[in-house]
C-alpha positions, 0 to 999 in steps of 0.5 A: 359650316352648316349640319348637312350631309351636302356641306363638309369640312375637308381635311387631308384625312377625308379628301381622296374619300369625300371629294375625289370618290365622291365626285364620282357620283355628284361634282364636289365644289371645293372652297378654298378660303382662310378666315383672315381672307375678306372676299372668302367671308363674302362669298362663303354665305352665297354658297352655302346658301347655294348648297341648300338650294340645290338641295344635295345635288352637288356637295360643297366641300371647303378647305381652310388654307392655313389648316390644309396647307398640303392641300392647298399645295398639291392644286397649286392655289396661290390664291383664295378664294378660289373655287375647285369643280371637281367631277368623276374624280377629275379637276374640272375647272377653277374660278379664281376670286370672288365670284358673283352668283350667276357665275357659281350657277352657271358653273354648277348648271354645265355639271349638273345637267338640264334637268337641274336648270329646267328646275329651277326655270320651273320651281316645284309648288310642292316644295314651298321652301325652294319655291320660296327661295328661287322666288327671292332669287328672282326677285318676285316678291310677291310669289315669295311672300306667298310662298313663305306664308305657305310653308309657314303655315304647313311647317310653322317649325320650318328651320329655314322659316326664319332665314326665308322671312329674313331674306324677304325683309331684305327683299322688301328694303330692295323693292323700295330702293332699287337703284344701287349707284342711287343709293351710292350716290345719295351716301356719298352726298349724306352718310348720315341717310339711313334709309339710303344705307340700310337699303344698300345693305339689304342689296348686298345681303341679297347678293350674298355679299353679307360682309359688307352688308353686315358692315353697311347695318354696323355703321348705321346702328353706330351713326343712328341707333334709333333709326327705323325702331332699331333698324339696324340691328334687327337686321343684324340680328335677321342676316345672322338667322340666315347665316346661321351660328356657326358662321365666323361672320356672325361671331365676329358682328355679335362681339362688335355689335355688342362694342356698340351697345355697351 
């Protein structure tokens, strides 16, 4: 998980003091997921991404299963993912399975209260960087492009400068192609179209859903790898700057993608 105060590893030894006392202050979300767990490697790039954007007003907190068994048995969770809001040192509520992002909002905005919610109805200009990603979240295009230029020119450093401008290429690919049953259909009718499947990709990347978006780019590097100037793996290369390294995703899409091109 990402180097942030506000994304921690949770283990036996640090739960009662990192997420129970914690909470005390601010709601804990709590993952449980496993690494051979498919919908947990979709869902986990959305939250982290979540995390980032509320900027430390809530901790994400995830529990390897296989590694915090006791844990895992002390809340009774039979099934992963599952998602644990835990506030003033209380279970608050669970989500049980893979949840989309407007359901992980809505239950962070009921804890975190309307001064959270009016800001992001209302992004601060200030702050090009969470302007830039509450716009790519709305999909105004536009307004992110102008937003990312901005923070690149007054942080050219910006660590999330490459994540963002990764976002907004997807966000482009979207744009053009917005029908998703569309490009569905098109696949399914011709799986040799690239464009079609690298526009798919591009919408689940967008969505959070970056393990079938890595494998949707996988598929079309290995049907077509000169497709679009090497499409297919730049875009590869561009969802692991917004993943981040420490991602298993990504380590596993590398050795893969390297299967492929030797």
């Amino acid at each position: 998980m990402a180097d942030a105060a506000y994304k921690i590893v949770a283990t036996i030894e640090n739960f009662m003091t990192d997420v129970v006392e914690a909470s005390a202050g601010k709601p804990v979300l709590v993952d449980f997921w496993a690494p051979w767990c498919g919908p947990c490697q979709a869902v986990m790039p959305m939250l982290e991404r979540l995390a980032d954007e509320y900027g430390g007003r809530f901790i994400l907190a995830k529990v390897n299963t296989d590694e915090q068994q006791q844990i895992a048995q002390h809340f009774g969770i039979r099934s992963i993912p599952t998602l644990m809001l835990v506030r003033d040192r209380e279970v608050a509520e669970q989500l049980v399975g893979a949840q989309p992002e407007n359901v992980v909002r809505a239950l962070l905005d009921k804890y975190l209260g309307a001064e959270v919610v009016a800001e992001q109805e209302a992004p601060d200009p200030s702050r090009p960087d969470q302007l830039a990603a509450q716009l790519i979240e709305s999909r105004d295009l536009q307004g992110a492009a102008a937003a990312i230029e901005a923070l690149g020119a007054a942080e050219p450093e910006h660590a999330l400068l490459k994540s963002l401008r990764a976002r907004l290429t997807f966000l482009e690919a979207v744009a053009a192609r917005p029908d998703m049953p569309a490009l569905r259909a098109a696949l399914e009718q011709d799986p040799s179209d690239g464009e079609a499947r690298h526009a798919l990709a591009a919408h689940h990347a967008l969505a959070g859903d970056y393990g079938t978006a890595l494998s949707e780019w996988l598929e079309l590097m290995r049907r077509n790898r000169k497709f679009g100037d090497d499409l297919a793996r730049r875009s590869l290369l561009m969802a692991f700057d917004v993943l981040g390294p420490a991602d298993e995703l990504v380590a596993a899409y590398r050795r893969r993608m390297a299967a492929l091109l030797h």
